[in-house]
N, C-alpha and C positions, 0 to 999 in steps of 0.2 A: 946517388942511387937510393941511399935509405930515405934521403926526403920526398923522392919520386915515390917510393913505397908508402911513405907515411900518409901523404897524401892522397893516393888511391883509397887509402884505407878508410881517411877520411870523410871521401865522397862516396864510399859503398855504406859509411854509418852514415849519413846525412839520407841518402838514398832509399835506405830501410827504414830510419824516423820517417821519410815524405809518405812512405807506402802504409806504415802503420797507422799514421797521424788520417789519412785520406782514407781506409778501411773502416777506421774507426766512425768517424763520422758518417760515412755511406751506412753502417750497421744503425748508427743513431737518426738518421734522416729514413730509414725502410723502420725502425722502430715506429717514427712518429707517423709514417703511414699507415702501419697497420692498426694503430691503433685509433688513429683516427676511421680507418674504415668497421673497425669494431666498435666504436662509440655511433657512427650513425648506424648498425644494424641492429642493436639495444636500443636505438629510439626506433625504429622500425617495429620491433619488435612487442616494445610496451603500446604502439599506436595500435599493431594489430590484434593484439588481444584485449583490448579495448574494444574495438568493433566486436569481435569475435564475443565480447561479456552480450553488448547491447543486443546483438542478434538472436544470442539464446533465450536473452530478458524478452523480445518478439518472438521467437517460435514458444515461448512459454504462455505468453499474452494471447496468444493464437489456436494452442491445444485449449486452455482453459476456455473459452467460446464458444468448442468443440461445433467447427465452420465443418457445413457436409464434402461430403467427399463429389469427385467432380461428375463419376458417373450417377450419384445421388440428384445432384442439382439438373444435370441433361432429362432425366426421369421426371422430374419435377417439370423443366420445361416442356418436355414433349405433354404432360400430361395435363396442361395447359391448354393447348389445339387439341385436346380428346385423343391423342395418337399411343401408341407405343413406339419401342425402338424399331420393330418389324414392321410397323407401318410408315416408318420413316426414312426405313432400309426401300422398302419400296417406292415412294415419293422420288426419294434419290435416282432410283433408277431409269424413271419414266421420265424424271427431268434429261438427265442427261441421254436418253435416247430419242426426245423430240429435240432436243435441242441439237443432236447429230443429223437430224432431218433436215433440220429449219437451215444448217449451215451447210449441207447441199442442195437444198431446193428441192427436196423431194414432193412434187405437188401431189396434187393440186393444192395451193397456197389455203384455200376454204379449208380445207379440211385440217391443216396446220394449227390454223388460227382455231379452231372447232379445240382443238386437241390442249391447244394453249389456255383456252379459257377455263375447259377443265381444271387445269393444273391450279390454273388464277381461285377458280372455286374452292379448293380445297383450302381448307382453315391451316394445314402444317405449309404453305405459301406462306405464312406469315412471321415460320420461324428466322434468324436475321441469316443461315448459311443459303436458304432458296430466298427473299423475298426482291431483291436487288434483281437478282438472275430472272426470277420466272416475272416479276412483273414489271420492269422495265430493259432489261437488255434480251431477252427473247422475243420481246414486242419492239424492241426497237430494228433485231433483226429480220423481223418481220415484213414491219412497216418500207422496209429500205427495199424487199424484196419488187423485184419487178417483176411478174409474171409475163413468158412471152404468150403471144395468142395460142389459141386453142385450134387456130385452123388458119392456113395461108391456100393461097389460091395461083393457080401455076396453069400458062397455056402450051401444049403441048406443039412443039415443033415438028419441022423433019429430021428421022432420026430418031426420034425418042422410044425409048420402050418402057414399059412401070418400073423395071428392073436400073434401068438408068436413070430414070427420076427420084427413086427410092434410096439411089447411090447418092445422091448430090449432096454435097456437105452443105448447103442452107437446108436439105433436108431432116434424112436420117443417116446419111453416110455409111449405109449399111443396103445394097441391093437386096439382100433377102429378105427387106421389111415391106416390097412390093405388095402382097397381102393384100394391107394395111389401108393404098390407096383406092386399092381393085374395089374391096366391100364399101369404102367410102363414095364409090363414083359407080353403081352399078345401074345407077338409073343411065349411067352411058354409056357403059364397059359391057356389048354384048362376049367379049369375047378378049381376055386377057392377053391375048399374043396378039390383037390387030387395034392399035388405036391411032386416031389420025390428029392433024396437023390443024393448028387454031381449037382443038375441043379444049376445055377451061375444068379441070378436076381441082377437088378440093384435096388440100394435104392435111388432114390432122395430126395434132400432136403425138408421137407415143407415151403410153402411159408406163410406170416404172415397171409395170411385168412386161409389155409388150419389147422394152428396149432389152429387159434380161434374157429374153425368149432369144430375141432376134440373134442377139447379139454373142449368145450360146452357140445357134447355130452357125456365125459363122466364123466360131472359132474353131470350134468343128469341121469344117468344113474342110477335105479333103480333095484337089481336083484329080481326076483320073487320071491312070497311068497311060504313056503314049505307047503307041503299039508301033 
C-alpha cells in the first residue's frame, strides 16, 4: 500500500516537472516571437523615417522655388488664348450643349457643323481639356451622322386620309401632324378632307419645333366623353 502511494506520488512530481519544464519553454519560444516581431517593426520603422527625412528634404527643395499655385498657372494658361476663367466657363458650356445636339441629331446637320466650326474658331479650342473633343471627336460624330432626306414622296391609296398618313410610323407617327403634309401638297389638296387614290404628295421632314408642337398636342390630347 505505501509503495502504491509512493508511487503515485512520484508520477504527480514527474507530472508537475513535465508541466513546468513545457510552460517554460512555450514562455521562452512566444519570448523569441515577440521579439523578433519587435525587431522587424524597428527596422520598419528606421526605413520609414528615412523617407519621411527625404520627403521633407523635397517639399523643402519645392517651397524654396516657390512653383505657382495651380489656380495661378490655369490664369496663366487661359491667358495665353486671350481668355479668362469666365470666358472659359462659357466655352465649356456651348461645347457641351452642341455636343448634346450633335448626339441626338438635332438637325439640320448644316447648321451643326456651322455651330462646330465656331467652336473650332475660337483660339480657347486649343486649350488640351476642349481640343481633342471639339476638333476631332465632335467632328468625327458628325461625320458618321447620316442625315435622313428632307422630303419622301408617298402615293396615296383607297382609304387614306392626311390624318392616317401623318399617323404612319415611316412617317410622323403622330396624326395631328397632318398640317404639315396639307401646306406641302396644296398645289393638289383643294380641300383637306377629300383626297384621292394614285395623287403622289410630298412628306417633309419635321423640323425640331414642328415635332415639339405636334407632339404637345397629342399628349394633350383628350378624346371625348361617350354619352
Amino acid at each position: 500500500m505505501k509503495i502504491g502511494k509512493y508511487l503515485i506520488g512520484m508520477l504527480a512530481l514527474l507530472l508537475f516537472l513535465s508541466v513546468s519544464t513545457f510552460a517554460q519553454e512555450q514562455e521562452k519560444l512566444e519570448k523569441k516571437v515577440w521579439q523578433a516581431q519587435v525587431d522587424s517593426l524597428t527596422i520598419v520603422k528606421a526605413s520609414l523615417a528615412k523617407e519621411d527625412s527625404a520627403l521633407q528634404v523635397d517639399v523643402d527643395n519645392l517651397k524654396a522655388k516657390n512653383i505657382q499655385s495651380y489656380d495661378d498657372c490655369m490664369k496663366e494658361l487661359y491667358s495665353s488664348v486671350g481668355a479668362t476663367q469666365a470666358d472659359v466657363d462659357n466655352f465649356r458650356t456651348a461645347v457641351n450643349e452642341l455636343d448634346g445636339k450633335i448626339s441626338r441629331k438635332e438637325g439640320p446637320k448644316a447648321d451643326r457643323q456651322k455651330d462646330l466650326d465656331a467652336l473650332k474658331a475660337n483660339k480657347i479650342s486649343a486649350l488640351p481639356e476642349f481640343f481633342d473633343k471639339v476638333h476631332n471627336q465632335m467632328q468625327a460624330a458628325l461625320d458618321s451622322w447620316v442625315e435622313s432626306s428632307k422630303e419622301v414622296s408617298y402615293t396615296v391609296v383607297k382609304g387614306d386620309c392626311l390624318w392616317k398618313i401623318a399617323k404612319k410610323d415611316q412617317f410622323y407617327g403622330n396624326g395631328r401632324a397632318w398640317p404639315v403634309i396639307y401646306k406641302a401638297n396644296r398645289d393638289q389638296i383643294k380641300n383637306p378632307n377629300l383626297i384621292y387614290p394614285k395623287q403622289i404628295f410630298k412628306i417633309p421632314s419635321l423640323t425640331e419645333e414642328e415635332k415639339a408642337k405636334y407632339s404637345k398636342v397629342k399628349h394633350n390630347y383628350k378624346p371625348a366623353p361617350v354619352k
